[in-house]
C-alpha positions as CSV (number, residue, x, y, z in Angstrom):
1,X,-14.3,-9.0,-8.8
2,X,-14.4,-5.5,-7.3
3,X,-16.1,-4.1,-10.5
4,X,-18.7,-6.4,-10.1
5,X,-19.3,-6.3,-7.0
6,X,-19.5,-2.7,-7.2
7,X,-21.9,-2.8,-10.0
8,X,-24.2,-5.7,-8.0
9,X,-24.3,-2.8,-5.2
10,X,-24.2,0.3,-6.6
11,X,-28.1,1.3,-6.5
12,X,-28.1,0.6,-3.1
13,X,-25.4,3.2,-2.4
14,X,-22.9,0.9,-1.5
15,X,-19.1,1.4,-3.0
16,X,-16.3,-0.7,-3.3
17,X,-13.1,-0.3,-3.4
18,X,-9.9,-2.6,-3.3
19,X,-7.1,-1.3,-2.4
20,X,-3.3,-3.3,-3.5
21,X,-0.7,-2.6,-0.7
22,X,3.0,-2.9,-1.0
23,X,5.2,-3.0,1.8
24,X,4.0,-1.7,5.2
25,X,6.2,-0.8,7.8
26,X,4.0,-1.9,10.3
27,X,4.3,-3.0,13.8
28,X,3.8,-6.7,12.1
29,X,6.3,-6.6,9.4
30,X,8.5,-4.9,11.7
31,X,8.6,-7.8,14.6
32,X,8.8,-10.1,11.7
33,X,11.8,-8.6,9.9
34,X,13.6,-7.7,13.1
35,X,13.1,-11.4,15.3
36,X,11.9,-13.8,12.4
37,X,14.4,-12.3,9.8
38,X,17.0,-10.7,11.4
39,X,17.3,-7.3,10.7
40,X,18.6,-4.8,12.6
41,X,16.2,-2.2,14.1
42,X,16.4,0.3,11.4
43,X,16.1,-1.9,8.6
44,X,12.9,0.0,7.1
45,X,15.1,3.2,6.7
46,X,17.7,1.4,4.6
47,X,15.1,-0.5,2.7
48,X,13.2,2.1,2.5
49,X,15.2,4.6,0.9
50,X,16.1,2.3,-1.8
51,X,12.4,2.9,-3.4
52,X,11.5,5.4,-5.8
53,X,9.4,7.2,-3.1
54,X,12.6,7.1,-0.6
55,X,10.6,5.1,2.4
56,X,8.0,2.3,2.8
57,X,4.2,2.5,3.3
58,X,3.0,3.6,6.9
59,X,0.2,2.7,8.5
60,X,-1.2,6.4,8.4
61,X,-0.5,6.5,4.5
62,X,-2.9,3.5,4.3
63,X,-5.7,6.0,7.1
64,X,-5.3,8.3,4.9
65,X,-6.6,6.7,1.5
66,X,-9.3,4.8,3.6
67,X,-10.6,8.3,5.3
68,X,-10.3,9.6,1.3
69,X,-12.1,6.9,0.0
70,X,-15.1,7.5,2.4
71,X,-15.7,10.7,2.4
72,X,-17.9,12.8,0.2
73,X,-15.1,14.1,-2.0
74,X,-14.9,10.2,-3.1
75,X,-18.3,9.9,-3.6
76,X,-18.4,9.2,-7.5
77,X,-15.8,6.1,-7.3
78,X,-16.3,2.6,-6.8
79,X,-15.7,-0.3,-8.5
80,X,-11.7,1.0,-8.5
81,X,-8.5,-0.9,-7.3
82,X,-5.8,1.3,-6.2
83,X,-2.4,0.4,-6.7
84,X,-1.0,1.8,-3.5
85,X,2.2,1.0,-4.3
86,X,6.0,2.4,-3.6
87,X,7.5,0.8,-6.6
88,X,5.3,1.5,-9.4
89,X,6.0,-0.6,-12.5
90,X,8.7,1.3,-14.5
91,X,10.9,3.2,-11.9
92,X,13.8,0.5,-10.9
93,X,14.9,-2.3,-13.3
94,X,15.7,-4.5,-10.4
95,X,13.9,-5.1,-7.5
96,X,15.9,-1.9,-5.1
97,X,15.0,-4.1,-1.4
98,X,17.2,-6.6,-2.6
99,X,20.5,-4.6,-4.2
100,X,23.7,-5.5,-3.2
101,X,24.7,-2.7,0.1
């Protein structure tokens, strides 16, 4: 859908991008793990440094690619989906959030 979308729009110098998250450690997920789940307050540290990349997504990560994605140094992509992801396909054979401590 975001290719086609992009190519519906493109003349008109519209881009599109779509862009698929993995975990966040946002103020959200945080409240959420911490009061709904039960985790203890540092729980994205010891999630965290079971990925590949040795920490979770933060907000500013996610700025970042946004502030990227529309500037002029972006100017020639659209249509793209980015895999922003901290566990890309291939790095763990089990999920690492959910070894054994």
């Amino acid at each position: 859908m975001t290719r086609s979308v992009a190519n519906a729009v493109k003349r008109d110098g519209i881009r599109v991008f779509a862009i698929s998250l993995g975990w966040v450690n946002s103020a959200g997920e945080h409240a959420l793990q911490t009061g709904f789940h039960g985790q203890p307050p540092d729980w994205a540290n010891l999630v965290g440094s079971r990925m590949p990349a040795g920490r979770l997504i933060l907000p500013e990560d996610v700025a970042g690619l946004i502030a990227y994605l529309v500037s002029p140094s972006a100017q020639m992509i659209t249509g793209a989906v980015i895999d922003y992801e901290q566990m890309p396909v291939g790095t763990f054979d089990a999920h690492p959030a959910l070894a054994p401590d």
